[in-house]
C-alpha positions in Angstrom: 51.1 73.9 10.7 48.6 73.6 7.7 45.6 75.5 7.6 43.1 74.0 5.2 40.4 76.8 3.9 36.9 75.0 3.3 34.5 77.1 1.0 31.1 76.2 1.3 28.5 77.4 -1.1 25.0 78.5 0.1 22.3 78.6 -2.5 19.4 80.3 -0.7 16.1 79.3 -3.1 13.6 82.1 -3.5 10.5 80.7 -4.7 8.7 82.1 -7.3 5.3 83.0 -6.3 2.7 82.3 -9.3 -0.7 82.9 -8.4 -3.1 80.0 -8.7 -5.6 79.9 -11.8 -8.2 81.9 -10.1 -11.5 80.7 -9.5 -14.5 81.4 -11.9 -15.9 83.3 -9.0 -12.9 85.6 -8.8 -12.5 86.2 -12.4 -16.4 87.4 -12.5 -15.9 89.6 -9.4 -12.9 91.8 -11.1 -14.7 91.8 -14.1 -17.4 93.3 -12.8 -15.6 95.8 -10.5 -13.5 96.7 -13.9 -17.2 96.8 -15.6 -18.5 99.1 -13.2 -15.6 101.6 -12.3 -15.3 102.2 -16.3 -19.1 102.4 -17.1 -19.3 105.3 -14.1 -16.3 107.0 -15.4 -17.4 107.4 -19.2 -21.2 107.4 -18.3 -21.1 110.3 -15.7 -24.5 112.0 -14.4 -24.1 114.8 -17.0 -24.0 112.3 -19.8 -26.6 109.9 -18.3 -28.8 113.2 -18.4 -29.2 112.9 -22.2 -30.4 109.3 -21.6 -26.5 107.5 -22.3 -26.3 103.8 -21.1 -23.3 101.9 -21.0 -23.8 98.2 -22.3 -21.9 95.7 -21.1 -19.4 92.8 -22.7 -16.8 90.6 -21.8 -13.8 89.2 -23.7 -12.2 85.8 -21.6 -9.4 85.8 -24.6 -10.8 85.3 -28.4 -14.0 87.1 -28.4 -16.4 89.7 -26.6 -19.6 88.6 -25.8 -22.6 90.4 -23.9 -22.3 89.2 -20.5 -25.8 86.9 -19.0 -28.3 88.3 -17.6 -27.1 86.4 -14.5 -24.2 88.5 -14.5 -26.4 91.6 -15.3 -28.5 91.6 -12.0 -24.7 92.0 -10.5 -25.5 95.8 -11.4 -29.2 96.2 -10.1 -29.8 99.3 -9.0 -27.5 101.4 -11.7 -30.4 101.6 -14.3 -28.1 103.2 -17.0 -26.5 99.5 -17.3 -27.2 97.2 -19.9 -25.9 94.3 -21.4 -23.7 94.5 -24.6 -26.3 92.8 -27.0 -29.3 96.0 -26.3 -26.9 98.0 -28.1 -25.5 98.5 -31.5 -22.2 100.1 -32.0 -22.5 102.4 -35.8 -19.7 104.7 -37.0 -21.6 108.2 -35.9 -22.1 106.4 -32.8 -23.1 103.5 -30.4 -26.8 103.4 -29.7 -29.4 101.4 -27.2 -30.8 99.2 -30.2 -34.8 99.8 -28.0 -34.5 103.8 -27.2 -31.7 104.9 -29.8 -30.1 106.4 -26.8 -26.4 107.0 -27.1 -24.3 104.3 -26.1 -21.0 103.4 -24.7 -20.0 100.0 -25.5 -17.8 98.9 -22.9 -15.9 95.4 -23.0 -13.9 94.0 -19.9 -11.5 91.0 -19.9 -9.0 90.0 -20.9 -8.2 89.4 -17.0 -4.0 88.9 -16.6 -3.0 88.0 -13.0 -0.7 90.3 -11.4 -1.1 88.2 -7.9 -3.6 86.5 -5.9 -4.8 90.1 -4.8 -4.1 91.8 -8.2 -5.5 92.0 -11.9 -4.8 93.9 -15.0 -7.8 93.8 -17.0 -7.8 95.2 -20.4 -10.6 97.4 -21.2 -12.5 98.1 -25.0 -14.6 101.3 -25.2 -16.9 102.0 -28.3 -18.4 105.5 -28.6 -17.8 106.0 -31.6 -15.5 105.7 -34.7 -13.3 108.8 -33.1 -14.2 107.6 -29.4 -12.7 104.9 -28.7 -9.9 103.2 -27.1 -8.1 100.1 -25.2 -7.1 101.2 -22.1 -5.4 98.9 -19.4 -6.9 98.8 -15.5 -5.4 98.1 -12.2 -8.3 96.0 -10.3 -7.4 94.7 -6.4 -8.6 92.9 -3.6 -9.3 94.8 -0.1 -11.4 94.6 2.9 -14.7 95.1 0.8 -13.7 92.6 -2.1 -12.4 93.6 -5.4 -12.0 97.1 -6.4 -11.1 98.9 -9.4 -8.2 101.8 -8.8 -8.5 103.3 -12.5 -6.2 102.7 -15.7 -2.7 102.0 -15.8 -0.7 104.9 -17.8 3.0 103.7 -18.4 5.3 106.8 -18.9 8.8 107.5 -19.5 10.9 108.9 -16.5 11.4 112.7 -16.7 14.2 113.9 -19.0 13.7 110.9 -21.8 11.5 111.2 -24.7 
C-alpha cells in the first residue's frame, strides 16, 4: 500500500495598516494640542510672572510660519499666547516685538503619523542662542480629542553605552 504525503502551503496575509492622509482638521488639532502642552511646559506661572509669552509657529515640512489668527483664537483664554510673528527671536534672547517681554519661540510640525490615533510631532524652541532645542512629542487621540503626553526620549537599554 502507497501512502502519498500532500504538503500544502498556507500563506496567512497580514495587512499592513497605514494610516490614511489625515484630514486638515486632524493635523490642526495635534498641532495645537503639541502647541499648547509645550508653551505650558516652558512658559510656567513663575516664568509668565516676569511677563514671558510663548509665540506661536508651525512648520508643515519646508518652513515655519506664524500660525493665523484663526488658529490663534484656538488658545483664547491663555493670554500669555501669541502668535509667532509678535515676536522676534535675537541671540541674548527672544522678545514680544510690542512689550519687549521675554519670549519663547515655539514651532510645532512637522506632524509624522504613527497611526490613526497617534502623532510624533517635532517641536523647535527658541529662547535663546544657549536655549534652545528640537525635541520630539508623542501627541494621541482619547475620549477628550487629541492630547499631548510630553516628548519622546529614546535611550539605550541599561548596561550599553
Amino acid at each position: 500500500m502507497r501512502v502519498e504525503l500532500a504538503v500544502i502551503a498556507v500563506v496567512l496575509a497580514v495587512p499592513v495598516v497605514v494610516p490614511a492622509q489625515p484630514s486638515r482638521e486632524q493635523a490642526d488639532a495635534v498641532l495645537e494640542a503639541t502647541l499648547r502642552g509645550v508653551a505650558q511646559q516652558f512658559v510656567t506661572e513663575e516664568v509668565r510672572a516676569i511677563g514671558a509669552v510663548a509665540c506661536l509657529q508651525i512648520d508643515p515640512g519646508g518652513a515655519p510660519q506664524s500660525i493665523s489668527k484663526e488658529f490663534m483664537a484656538r488658545f483664547k483664554g491663555l493670554s500669555f499666547m501669541r502668535r509667532g510673528a509678535e515676536c522676534e527671536a535675537r541671540p541674548k534672547g527672544a522678545v514680544e516685538r510690542a512689550s519687549q517681554a521675554p519670549a519663547f519661540i515655539i514651532t510645532a510640525g512637522p506632524i509624522e503619523w504613527a497611526s490613526g490615533n497617534e502623532a510624533h510631532v517635532r517641536v523647535t524652541y527658541f529662547r535663546s542662542d544657549t536655549q534652545s532645542g528640537t525635541r520630539l512629542y508623542r501627541v494621541v487621540r482619547e475620549g477628550s480629542g487629541w492630547v499631548s503626553l510630553g516628548q519622546i526620549i529614546k535611550m539605550s537599554p541599561a548596561g550599553h553605552v
